[in-house]
C-alpha positions in Angstrom: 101.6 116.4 307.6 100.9 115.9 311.1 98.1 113.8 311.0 94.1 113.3 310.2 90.9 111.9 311.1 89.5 108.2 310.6 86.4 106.5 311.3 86.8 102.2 312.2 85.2 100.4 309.1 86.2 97.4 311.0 88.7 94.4 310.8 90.0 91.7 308.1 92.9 90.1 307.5 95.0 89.7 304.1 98.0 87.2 303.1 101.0 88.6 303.1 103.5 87.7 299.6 105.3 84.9 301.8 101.3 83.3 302.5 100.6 84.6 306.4 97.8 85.9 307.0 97.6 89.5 308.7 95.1 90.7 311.1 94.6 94.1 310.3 92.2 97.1 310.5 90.4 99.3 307.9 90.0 102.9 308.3 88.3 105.3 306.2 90.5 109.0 306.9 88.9 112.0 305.3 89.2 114.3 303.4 89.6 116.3 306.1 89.3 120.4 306.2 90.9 122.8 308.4 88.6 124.1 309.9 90.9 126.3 312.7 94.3 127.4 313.4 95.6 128.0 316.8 98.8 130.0 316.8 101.2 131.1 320.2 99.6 135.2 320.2 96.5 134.4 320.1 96.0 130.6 321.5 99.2 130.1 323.6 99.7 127.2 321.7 100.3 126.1 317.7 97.5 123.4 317.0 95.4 122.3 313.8 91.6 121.8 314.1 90.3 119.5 311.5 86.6 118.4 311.1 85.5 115.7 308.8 81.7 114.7 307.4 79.1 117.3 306.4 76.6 117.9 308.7 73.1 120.1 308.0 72.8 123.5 308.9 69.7 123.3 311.1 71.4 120.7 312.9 74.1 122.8 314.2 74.3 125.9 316.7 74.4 129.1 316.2 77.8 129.1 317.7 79.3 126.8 315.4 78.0 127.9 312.5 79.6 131.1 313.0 82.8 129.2 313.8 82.4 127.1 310.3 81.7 130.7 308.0 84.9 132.1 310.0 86.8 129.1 307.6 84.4 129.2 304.7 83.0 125.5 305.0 80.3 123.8 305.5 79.4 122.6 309.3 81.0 119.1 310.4 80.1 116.6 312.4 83.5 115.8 313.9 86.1 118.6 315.5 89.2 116.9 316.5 92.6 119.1 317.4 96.1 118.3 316.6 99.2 119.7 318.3 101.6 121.0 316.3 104.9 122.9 315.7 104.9 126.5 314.3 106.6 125.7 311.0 103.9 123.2 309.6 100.9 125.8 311.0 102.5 128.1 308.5 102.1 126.2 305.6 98.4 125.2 306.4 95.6 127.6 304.9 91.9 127.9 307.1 89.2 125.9 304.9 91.8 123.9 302.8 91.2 119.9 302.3 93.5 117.7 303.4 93.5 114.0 302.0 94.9 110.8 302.6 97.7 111.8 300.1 99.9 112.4 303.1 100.5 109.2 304.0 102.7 106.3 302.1 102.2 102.5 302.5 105.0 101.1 305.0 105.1 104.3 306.9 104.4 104.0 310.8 101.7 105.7 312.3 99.7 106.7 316.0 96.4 105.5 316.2 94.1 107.3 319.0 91.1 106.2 320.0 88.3 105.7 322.8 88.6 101.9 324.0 85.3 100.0 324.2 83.2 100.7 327.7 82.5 97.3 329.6 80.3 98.9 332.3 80.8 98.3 335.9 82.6 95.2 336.2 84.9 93.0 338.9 88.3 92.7 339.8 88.6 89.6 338.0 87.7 91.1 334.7 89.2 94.6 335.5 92.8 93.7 337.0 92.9 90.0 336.4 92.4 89.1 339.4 92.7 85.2 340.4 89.8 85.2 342.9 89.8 84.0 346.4 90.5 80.6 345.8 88.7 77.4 345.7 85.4 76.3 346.9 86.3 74.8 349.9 86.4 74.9 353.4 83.1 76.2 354.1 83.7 79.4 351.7 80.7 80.3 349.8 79.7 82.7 346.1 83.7 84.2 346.9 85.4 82.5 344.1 85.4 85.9 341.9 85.7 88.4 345.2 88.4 90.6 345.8 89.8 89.4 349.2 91.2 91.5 351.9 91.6 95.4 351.3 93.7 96.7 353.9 94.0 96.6 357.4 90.8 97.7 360.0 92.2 99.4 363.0 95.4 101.1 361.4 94.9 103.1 358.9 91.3 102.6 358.9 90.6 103.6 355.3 91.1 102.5 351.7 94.4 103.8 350.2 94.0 105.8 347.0 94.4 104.1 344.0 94.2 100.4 345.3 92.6 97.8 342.6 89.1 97.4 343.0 85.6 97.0 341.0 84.9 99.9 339.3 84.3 101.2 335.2 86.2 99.8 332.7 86.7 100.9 329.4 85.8 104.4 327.8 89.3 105.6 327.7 91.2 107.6 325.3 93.7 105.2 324.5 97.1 105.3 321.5 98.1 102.2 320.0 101.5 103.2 318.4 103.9 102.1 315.6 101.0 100.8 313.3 102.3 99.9 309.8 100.1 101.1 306.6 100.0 98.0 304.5 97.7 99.5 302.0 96.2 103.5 300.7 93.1 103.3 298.2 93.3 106.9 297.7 90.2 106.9 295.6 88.2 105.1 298.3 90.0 107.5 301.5 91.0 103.9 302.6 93.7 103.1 305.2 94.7 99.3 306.1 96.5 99.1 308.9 98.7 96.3 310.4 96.4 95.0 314.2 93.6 96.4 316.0 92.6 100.2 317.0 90.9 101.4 319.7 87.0 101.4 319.9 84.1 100.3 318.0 83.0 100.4 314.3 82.3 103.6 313.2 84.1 105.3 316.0 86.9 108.3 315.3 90.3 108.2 315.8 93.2 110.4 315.2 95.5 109.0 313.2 99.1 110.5 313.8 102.0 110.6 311.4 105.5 109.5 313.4 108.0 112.3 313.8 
C-alpha cells in the first residue's frame, strides 16, 4: 500500500524494554476510502485519492456530491492525493476502505504535514540570526535587527532571496524515516517514533517507504 491519511492526536512518550523513555507521536489513520482513481489516459498521471471522516450532505457542494455518488460513498471531509505507480492503481477498486492493516510495527514510514504558522516574525527567530551585537557605543533598540542588507549605490536593490523578516511557518513539510513502534488496529492507532509536522488535530499523509 502506498500510503493513507492521519489526523495528530498529539505526543507521549513510552519506555522502551531496555527502560528509555521515547518521545513519540500518536496518530489516528483512517479507515480511509478511495474515493478517485487517476490513471495515464485519462489524468496523465496514475494517483490514489483518498478521503477520510463523514461529512453531512447539506454541508457539501453540489460538485462534490456528484464526485462522492461517482465512488458510491458518503461525502468526506478530507480529499488528500497520493502518487502512484500503475501496478498498485490496478489492484485498488473506487469506494473500497482501506485500513491501517497495511502497515506493520518497525516498518519506516513518511510523515507529511503543514508545520505550525508563527506569523510575521524577525530574523532572529526566522534564520537565527545573532543580532547586531551588544548595547554599546551609543547603539540603541538594534540588538534583534538585521544589520546591513547590501550595498546603496551599486546594485541599488535587494537581491532575491536574501534572509530577511518575513512569514514563518505554514509549510508543507515531510519528516522521513519514522519508525512505527506500535498499531492498535481496533482503535486506527499509529505511534510513531519523534514529532510530525503541525498541530493537534491537523492531517497528514502518512507514506509507506519504497
Amino acid at each position: 500500500m502506498f500510503g493513507l491519511i492521519g489526523i495528530n492526536l498529539g505526543m507521549t512518550s513510552i519506555f522502551s524494554k531496555s527502560g528509555k523513555n521515547i518521545p513519540c507521536t500518536i496518530v489516528k489513520v483512517g479507515p480511509c476510502y478511495v474515493t478517485q482513481i487517476k490513471t495515464m489516459e485519462k489524468d496523465g498521471y496514475f494517483a490514489i485519492q483518498l478521503g477520510i471522516i463523514d461529512k453531512k450532505e447539506k454541508h457539501t457542494t453540489k460538485a462534490l456530491q456528484g464526485h462522492f455518488t461517482k465512488s458510491g460513498i458518503f461525502p468526506k471531509k478530507k480529499l488528500l492525493e497520493f502518487k502512484n505507480g500503475s501496478s498498485h492503481s490496478m489492484n485498488i477498486k473506487l469506494g473500497s476502505q482501506i485500513d491501517i492493516n497495511s502497515f506493520m510495527e518497525g516498518e519506516l514510514v513518511d510523515v507529511k504535514g503543514i508545520s505550525k504558522g508563527k506569523g510575521f516574525q524577525g530574523v532572529v527567530k526566522r534564520h537565527n540570526f545573532s543580532g547586531v551585537g551588544e548595547s554599546s557605543h551609543g547603539q540603541h533598540n538594534r540588538l534583534r535587527a538585521p544589520g546591513s542588507v547590501g550595498a546603496g549605490s551599486d546594485p541599488s536593490r535587494i537581491f532575491k532571496g536574501k534572509k530577511m523578516a518575513g512569514r514563518m511557518g505554514g509549510k508543507h513539510v515531510t519528516i522521513k524515516n519514522l519508525t512505527i513502534l506500535k498499531i492498535d488496529v481496533t482503535e486506527y492507532i499509529l505511534i510513531l517514533k519523534g514529532s510530525v509536522p503541525g498541530n493537534k488535530n491537523s492531517y497528514l499523509m502518512i507514506k509507506k517507504k519504497k
